[in-house]
LUMMIPA-693110 format. One record per residue (C-alpha): x, y, z; residue in three letters; residue number from 1. Coordinates in steps of 0.1 Angstrom, whole numbers, plus 5000, padded with zeros to 4 digits. Each point is the difference from the previous one (the first is absolute). Example, Ala and Ser with C-alpha at 12.3 -4.5 7.8 and 13.67 -1.06 7.14 Angstrom:
BEGIN
+------+-------+------+-----+-----+
| east | north |   up | res |   n |
+------+-------+------+-----+-----+
| 5123 |  4955 | 5078 | ALA |   1 |
| 5014 |  5034 | 4993 | SER |   2 |
+------+-------+------+-----+-----+
end
This chain:
BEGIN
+------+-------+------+-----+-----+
| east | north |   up | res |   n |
+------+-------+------+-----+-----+
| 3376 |  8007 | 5571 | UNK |   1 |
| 5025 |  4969 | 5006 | UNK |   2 |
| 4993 |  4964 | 4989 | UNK |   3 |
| 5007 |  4967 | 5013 | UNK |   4 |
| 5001 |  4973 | 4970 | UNK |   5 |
| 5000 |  4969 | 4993 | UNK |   6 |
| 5012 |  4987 | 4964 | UNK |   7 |
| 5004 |  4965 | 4986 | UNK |   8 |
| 5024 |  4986 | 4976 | UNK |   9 |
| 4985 |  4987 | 4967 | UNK |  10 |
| 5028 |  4981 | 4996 | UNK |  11 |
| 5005 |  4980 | 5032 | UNK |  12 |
| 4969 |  5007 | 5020 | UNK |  13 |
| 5016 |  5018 | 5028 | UNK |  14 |
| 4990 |  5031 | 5017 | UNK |  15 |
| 5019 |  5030 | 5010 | UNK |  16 |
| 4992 |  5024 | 5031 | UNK |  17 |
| 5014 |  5038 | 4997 | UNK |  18 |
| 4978 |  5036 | 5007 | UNK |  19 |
| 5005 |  5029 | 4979 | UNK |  20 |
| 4982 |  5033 | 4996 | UNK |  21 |
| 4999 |  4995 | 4960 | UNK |  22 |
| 4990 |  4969 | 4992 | UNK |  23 |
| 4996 |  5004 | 4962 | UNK |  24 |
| 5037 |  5012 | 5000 | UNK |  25 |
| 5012 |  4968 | 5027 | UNK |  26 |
| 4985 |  4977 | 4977 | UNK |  27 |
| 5016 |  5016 | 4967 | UNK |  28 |
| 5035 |  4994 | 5019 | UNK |  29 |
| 4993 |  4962 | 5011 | UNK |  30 |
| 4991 |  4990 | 4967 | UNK |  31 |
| 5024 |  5021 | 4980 | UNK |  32 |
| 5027 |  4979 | 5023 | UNK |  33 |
| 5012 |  5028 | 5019 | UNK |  34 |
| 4990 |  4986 | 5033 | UNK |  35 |
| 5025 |  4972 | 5012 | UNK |  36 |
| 4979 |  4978 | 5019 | UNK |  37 |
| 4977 |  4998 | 4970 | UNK |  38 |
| 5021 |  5001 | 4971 | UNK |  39 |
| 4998 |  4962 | 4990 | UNK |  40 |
| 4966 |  4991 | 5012 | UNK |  41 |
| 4989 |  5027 | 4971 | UNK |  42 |
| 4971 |  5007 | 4988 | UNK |  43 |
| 4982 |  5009 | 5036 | UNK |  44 |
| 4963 |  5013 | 4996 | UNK |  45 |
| 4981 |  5018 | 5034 | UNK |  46 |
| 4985 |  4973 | 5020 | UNK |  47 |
| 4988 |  5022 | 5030 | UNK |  48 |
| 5000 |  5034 | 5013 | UNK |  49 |
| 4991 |  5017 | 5028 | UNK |  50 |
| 5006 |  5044 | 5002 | UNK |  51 |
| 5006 |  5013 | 5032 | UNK |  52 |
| 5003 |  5033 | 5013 | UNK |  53 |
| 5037 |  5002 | 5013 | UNK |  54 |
| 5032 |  4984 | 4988 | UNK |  55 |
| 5008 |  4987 | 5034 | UNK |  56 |
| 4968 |  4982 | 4993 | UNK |  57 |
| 5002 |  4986 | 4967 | UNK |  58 |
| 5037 |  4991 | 5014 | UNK |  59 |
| 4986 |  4983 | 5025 | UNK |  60 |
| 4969 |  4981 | 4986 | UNK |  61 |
| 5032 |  4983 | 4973 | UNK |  62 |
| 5017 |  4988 | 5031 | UNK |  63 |
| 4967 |  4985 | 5013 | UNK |  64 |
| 4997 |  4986 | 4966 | UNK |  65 |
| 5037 |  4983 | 5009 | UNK |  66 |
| 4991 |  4987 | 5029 | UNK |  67 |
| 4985 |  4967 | 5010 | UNK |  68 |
| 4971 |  5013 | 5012 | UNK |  69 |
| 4994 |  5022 | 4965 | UNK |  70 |
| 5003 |  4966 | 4983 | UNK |  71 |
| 4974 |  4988 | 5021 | UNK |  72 |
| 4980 |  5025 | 4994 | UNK |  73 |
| 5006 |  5005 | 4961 | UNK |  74 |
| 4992 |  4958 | 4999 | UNK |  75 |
| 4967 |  5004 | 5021 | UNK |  76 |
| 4987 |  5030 | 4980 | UNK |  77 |
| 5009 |  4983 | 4972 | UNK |  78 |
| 5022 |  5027 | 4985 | UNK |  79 |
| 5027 |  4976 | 4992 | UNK |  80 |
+------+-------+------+-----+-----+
end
């Protein structure tokens, strides 16, 4: 199984968008700092997630996520 995530910065209130097919081990590596993006908006706890079937998938659910409309849609369901 593959994931599409959302996570949100404890320190700054941010989120971050990224897919993985081990979450518990993606979100080890974002907080430990190893993830550049990430590494000064530490600590980051799981905000949203959705599993999908296929990479390509939970590859392409993140860029929805990206994208204006996935803003829109993450504001209107209320997920962010």
């Amino acid at each position: 199984m593959y994931y599409s995530y959302i996570l949100k910065s404890e320190k700054d209130g941010k989120f971050y968008y990224g897919s993985t097919q081990n979450i518990e081990e993606r979100l080890k590596k974002h907080n430990k700092g190893d993830v550049k993006s990430t590494k000064g908006r530490r600590p980051l706890i799981l905000h949203f997630i959705e599993l999908h079937d296929s990479r390509s998938l939970a590859f392409q659910r993140e860029q929805f996520y990206k994208s204006i409309d996935g803003y829109i849609f993450l504001k209107k369901e209320e997920i962010i």
